[in-house]
C-alpha positions, -999 to +999 in steps of 0.1 A: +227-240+057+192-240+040+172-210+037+137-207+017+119-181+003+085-177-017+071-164-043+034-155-056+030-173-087-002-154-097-026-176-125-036-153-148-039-145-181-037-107-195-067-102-220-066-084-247-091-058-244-107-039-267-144-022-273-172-038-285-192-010-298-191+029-297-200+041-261-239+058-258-232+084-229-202+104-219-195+088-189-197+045-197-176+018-183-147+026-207-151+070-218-156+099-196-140+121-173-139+115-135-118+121-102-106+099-078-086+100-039-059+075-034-042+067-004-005+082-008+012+047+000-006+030-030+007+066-059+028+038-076+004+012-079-027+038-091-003+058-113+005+024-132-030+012-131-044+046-144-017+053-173-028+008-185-066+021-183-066+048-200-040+033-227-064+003-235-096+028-233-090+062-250-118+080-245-113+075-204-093+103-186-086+094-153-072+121-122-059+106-088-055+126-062-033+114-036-041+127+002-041+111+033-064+084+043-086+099+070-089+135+047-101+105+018-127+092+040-138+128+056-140+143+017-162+108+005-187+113+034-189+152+020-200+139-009-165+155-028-159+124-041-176+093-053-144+065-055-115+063-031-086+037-025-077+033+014-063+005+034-094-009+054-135-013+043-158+010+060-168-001+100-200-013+106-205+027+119-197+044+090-219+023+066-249+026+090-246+063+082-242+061+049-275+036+041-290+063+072-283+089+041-295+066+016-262+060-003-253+026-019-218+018-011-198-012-032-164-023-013-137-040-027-106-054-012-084-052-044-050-062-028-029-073+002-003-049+012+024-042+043+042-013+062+079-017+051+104-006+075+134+011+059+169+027+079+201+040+058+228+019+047+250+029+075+227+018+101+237-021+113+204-028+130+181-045+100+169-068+122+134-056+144+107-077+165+074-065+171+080-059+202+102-039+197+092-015+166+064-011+195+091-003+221+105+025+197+074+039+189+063+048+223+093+062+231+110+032+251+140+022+230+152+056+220+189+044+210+201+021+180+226-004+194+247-005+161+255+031+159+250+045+197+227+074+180+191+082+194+163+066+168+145+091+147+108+076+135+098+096+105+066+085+085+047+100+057+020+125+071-004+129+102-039+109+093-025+088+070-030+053+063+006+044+075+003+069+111-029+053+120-012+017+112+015+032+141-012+042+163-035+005+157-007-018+167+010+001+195-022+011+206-018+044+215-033+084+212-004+102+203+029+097+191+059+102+210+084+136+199+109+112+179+085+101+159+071+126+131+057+132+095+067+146+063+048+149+036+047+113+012+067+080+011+088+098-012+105+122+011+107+094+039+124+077+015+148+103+009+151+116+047+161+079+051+189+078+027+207+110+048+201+107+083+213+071+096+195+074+125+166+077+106+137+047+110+114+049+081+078+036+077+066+036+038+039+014+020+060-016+004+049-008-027+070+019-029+100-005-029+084-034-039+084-030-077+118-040-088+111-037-126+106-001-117+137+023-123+126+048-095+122+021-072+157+008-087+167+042-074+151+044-042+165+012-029+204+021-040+205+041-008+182+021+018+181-012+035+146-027+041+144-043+079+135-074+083+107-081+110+098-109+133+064-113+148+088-124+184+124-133+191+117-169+189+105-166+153+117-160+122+131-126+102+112-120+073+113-090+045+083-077+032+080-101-002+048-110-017+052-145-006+055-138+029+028-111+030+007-138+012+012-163+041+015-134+064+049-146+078+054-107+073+044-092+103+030-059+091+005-070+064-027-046+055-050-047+026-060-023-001-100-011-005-113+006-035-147+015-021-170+036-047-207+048-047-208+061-086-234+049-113-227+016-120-226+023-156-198+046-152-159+050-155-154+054-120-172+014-119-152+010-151-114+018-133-131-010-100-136-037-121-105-033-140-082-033-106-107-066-097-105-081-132-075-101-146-054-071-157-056-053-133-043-081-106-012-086-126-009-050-123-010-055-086+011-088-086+039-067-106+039-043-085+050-064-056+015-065-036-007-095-037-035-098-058-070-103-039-094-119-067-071-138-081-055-173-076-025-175-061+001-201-061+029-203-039+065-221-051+088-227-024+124-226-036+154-239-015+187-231-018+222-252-003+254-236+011 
């Protein structure tokens, strides 16, 4: 039998960075102090990303908070903050009321992403269509056929990136009672790893990064589900190659979207998640760099 998988071969070269003269102002591309609002899927990616940043510019502190995607966009449009990270640009709506107010918004897409699907070891089922991760979500198929238990849906919170992902492709108002929120990826994760009848929906980046020893840890008691767009097609897990190509059914993107100075760190922490280092940041952590070029190698293997 032949299978094939991908990989994204990413071209890029880490430069070395370093400052070319002593910063004028408190708050430059590299120094300063400033706040930003992740989404909570992307805490592994940002937490990386922040900790390389400030180690190759020492006068830059950095703070992410991580919330959940719609409180993100409600606190930018209060003016609370000036940078956030979400999974989707603005609509057309939303930046008509923000040039109405006179603010200059710069979006951009730093990343492709995907919903992973995870269920505990014990659970047979790793196999899922479309169809029918739509079926269970509104409440249709309410039984796994490996274990004869009722399907528990558990996600990471109400209004977050992930829910409204739910909501977007089954097309629906409200969720059905056996599916319900915790509080981050992390306790899916974990809620996963004890309840077998548990269904989990995470960001992939939270499992994708396999040089990572949480991650390590995290997938020693899960199984990630495979996912077919129908039942004609073929299974595929949530790999960079196959979100590259899309293959993956449940792809997304990241969006750092920012209205500070353009002088400013805030600016600074953008261009370094667009520039070179910062995409093989991204690429290591599983998800697939947006700016950069991508090549994919397609390996085969005989049995």
């Amino acid at each position: 039998m032949k299978s094939k998988f991908y990989f994204a071969c990413v071209l890029l070269t880490l430069i070395s960075l370093s400052s070319c003269s002593e910063p004028t102002s408190s708050d430059t591309h590299s120094a300063g102090k400033t706040v930003i609002y992740v989404e909570e899927s992307f805490k592994p990616l940002f937490e990386t990303s922040i900790d390389t940043f400030e180690s190759l510019n020492a006068k830059a502190e950095i703070t992410a908070k991580y919330n959940s995607e719609s409180n993100i966009i409600d606190l930018f449009f209060k003016n609370k903050t000036k940078t956030i990270c979400i999974s989707r640009d603005f609509t057309k709506e939303e930046k008509a009321q923000l040039k109405k107010n006179q603010v200059e918004v710069r979006s951009d897409k730093i990343a492709g992403d995907a919903i992973a699907l995870i269920v505990n070891p014990e659970n047979p089922d790793t196999l899922i269509t479309v169809d029918q991760l739509k079926r269970i979500i509104t409440g249709k198929d309410t039984i796994w056929s490996g274990l004869n238990t009722k399907i528990n849906v558990v996600f990471d919170q109400e209004n977050s990136a992930n829910f409204h992902y739910l909501k977007e492709l089954c097309a629906i108002g409200n969720l059905p009672i056996n599916v319900f929120a915790v509080k981050s990826n992390e306790e899916v994760i974990n809620y996963v790893k004890t309840h077998k009848s548990a269904l989990g929906v995470i960001g992939v980046n939270w499992v994708s990064d396999r040089d990572d020893f949480d991650v390590l840890d995290f997938l020693n008691g899960i199984k990630v589900v495979a996912v077919a767009k129908t039942k004609n097609d073929e299974y595929f897990k949530p790999y960079q190659g196959f979100i590259y190509t899309k293959e993956y059914a449940l792809t997304r993107e990241v969006w750092m979207i920012n209205k500070a100075k353009k002088s400013g760190l805030n600016t600074g922490l953008v261009l370094f998640m667009t520039g070179d280092s910062g995409q093989l940041l991204i690429q290591k952590c599983g998800l697939v760099p947006a700016t950069s070029p991508v090549r994919l190698i397609q390996m085969s293997t005989e049995q």
